[in-house]
C-alpha positions as CSV (number, residue, x, y, z in Angstrom):
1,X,0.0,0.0,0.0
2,X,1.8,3.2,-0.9
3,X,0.4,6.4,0.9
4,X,1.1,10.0,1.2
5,X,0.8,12.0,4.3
6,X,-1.1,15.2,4.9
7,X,0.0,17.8,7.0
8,X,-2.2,18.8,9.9
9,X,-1.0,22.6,9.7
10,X,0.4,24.0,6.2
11,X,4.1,24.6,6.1
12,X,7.4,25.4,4.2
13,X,9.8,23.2,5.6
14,X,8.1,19.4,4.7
15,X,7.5,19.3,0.4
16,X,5.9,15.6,0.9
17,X,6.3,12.8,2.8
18,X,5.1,9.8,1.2
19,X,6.1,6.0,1.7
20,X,5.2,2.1,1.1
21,X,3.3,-0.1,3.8
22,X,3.2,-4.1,3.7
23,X,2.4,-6.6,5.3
24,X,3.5,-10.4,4.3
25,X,3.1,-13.6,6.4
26,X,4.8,-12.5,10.2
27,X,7.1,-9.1,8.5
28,X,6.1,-5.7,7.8
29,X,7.8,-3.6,5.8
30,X,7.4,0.3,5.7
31,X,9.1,2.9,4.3
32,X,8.8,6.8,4.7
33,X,10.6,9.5,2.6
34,X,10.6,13.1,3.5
35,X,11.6,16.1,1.1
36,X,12.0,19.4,2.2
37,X,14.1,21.6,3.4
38,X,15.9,19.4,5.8
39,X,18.4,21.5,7.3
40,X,15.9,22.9,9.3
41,X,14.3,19.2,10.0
42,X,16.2,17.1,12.9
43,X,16.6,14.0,11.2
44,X,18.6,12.0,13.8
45,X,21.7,10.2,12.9
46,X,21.4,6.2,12.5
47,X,23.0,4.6,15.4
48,X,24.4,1.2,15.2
49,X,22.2,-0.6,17.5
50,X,18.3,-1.2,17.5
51,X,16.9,-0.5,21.0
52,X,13.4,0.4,22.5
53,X,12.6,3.9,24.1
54,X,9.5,5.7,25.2
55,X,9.0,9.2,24.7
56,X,9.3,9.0,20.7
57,X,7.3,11.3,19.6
58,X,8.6,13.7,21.4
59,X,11.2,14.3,18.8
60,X,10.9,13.2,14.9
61,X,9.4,10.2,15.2
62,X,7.7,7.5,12.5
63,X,4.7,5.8,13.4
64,X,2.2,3.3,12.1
65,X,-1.0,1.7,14.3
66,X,-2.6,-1.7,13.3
67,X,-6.4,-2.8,14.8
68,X,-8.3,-5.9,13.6
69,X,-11.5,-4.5,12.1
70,X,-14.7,-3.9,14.6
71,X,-12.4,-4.4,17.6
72,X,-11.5,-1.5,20.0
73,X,-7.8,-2.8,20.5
74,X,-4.9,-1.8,18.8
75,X,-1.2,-1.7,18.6
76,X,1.0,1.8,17.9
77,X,4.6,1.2,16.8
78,X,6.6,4.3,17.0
79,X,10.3,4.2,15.6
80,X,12.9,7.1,15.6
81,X,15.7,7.6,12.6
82,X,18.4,6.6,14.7
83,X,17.2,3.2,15.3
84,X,15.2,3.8,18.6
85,X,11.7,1.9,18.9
86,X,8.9,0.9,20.9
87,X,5.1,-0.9,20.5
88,X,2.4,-0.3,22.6
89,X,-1.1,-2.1,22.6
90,X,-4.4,0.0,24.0
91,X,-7.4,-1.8,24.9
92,X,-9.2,1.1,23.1
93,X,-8.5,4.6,21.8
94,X,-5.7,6.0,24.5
95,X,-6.9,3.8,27.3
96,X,-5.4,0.4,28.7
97,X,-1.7,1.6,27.0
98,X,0.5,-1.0,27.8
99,X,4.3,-2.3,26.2
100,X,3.8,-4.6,23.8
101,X,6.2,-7.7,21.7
102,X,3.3,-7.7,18.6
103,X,5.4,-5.6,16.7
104,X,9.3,-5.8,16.7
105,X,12.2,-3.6,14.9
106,X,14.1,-6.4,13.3
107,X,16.2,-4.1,10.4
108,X,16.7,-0.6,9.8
109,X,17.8,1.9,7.5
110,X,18.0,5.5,7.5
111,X,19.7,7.9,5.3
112,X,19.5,12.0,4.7
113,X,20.6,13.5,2.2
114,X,20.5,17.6,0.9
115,X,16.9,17.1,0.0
116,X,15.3,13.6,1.0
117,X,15.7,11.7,4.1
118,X,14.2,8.4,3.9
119,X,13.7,5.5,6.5
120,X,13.3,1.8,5.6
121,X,11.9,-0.8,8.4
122,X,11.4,-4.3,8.6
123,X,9.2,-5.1,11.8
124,X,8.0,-8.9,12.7
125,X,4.4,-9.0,13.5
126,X,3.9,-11.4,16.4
127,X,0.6,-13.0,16.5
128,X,-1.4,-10.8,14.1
129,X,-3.8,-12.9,12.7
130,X,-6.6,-10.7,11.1
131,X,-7.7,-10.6,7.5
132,X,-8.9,-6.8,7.8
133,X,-7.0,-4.3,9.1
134,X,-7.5,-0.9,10.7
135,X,-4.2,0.6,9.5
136,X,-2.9,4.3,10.5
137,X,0.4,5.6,9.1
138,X,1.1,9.0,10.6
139,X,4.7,10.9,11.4
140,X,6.0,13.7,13.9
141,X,8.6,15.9,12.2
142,X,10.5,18.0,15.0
143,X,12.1,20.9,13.1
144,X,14.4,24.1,14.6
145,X,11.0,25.6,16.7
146,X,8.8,23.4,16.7
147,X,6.7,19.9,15.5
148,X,5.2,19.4,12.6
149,X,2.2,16.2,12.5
150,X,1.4,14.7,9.3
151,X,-1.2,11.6,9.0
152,X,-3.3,9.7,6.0
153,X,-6.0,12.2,7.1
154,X,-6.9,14.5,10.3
155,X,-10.2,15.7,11.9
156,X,-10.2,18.7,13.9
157,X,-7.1,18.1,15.8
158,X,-3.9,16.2,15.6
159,X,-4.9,12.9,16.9
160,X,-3.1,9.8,15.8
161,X,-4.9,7.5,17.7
162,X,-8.1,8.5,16.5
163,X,-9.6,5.6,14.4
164,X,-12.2,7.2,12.5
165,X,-8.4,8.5,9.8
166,X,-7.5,4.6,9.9
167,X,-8.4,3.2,6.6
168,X,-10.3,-0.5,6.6
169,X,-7.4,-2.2,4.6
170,X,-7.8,-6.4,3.4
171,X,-4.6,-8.4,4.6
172,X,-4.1,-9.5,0.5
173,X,-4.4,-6.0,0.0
174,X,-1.3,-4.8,1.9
């Protein structure tokens, strides 16, 4: 599924941000690439190892969240350029948030360039069995002053988590 984001506020700094989701047997694969004016974007530096942290989206931070159709639960995976990553599962939109091993950073690669950054993730699914899929793809860009938050589609605020901006997507689909 290839998607592109949609800022929630207009702004100079982020051109597009666009990227490829998949799913296949127990591995997902996404990628993001952002073009913009990104020396005014804190893209972190790749480091060399892959290791979960909380407080992601705090800074520029990736993030994708996966719900088996007409089910309240969900799972948010949130991963950081430099290789930093966490999933959480919620019992139902921003309640019963706990860590969660259904989704795990298994390869990454990041690069920035003058124009593009991009970020490429392989991420094995534990466990996730169903055949329709609530799937949000959504990103926090941190810039000089400020954040930036871009999703598939927004309502009246900036919420990620809201489900209503998660399009109904068919396993063979993805």
């Amino acid at each position: 599924m290839q998607f592109e984001l949609k800022p929630f506020s207009s702004n100079n700094l982020v051109l597009s941000l666009a990227g490829e989701f998949s799913l296949n047997e127990d591995m997902i694969e996404v990628s993001y690439e952002v073009e913009g004016h990104l020396d005014e974007i804190c893209w972190p530096e790749k480091c060399n190892s892959l290791e979960r942290a909380t407080g992601l989206w705090e800074s520029t931070c990736l993030e994708f969240f996966l719900g088996p159709a007409g089910q309240k639960d969900y799972l948010e995976f949130n991963i950081s350029p430099e290789g930093k990553w966490n999933c959480f599962s919620f019992l139902d939109e921003r309640t019963g948030m706990s860590e969660s091993d259904g989704l795990v950073l298994r390869e990454l690669r990041s690069n920035k360039g003058a124009r593009t950054a991009s970020l490429e993730a392989r991420i094995a699914a534990v466990g996730l069995r169903a055949q329709s899929l609530q799937v949000g793809i959504s990103a926090v860009i941190r810039y000089k002053t400020g954040v930036l938050h871009y999703a598939l589609s927004h309502g009246t605020k900036a919420d990620f988590h809201d489900r209503r901006h998660h399009p109904l997507v068919h396993r063979g689909d993805l």
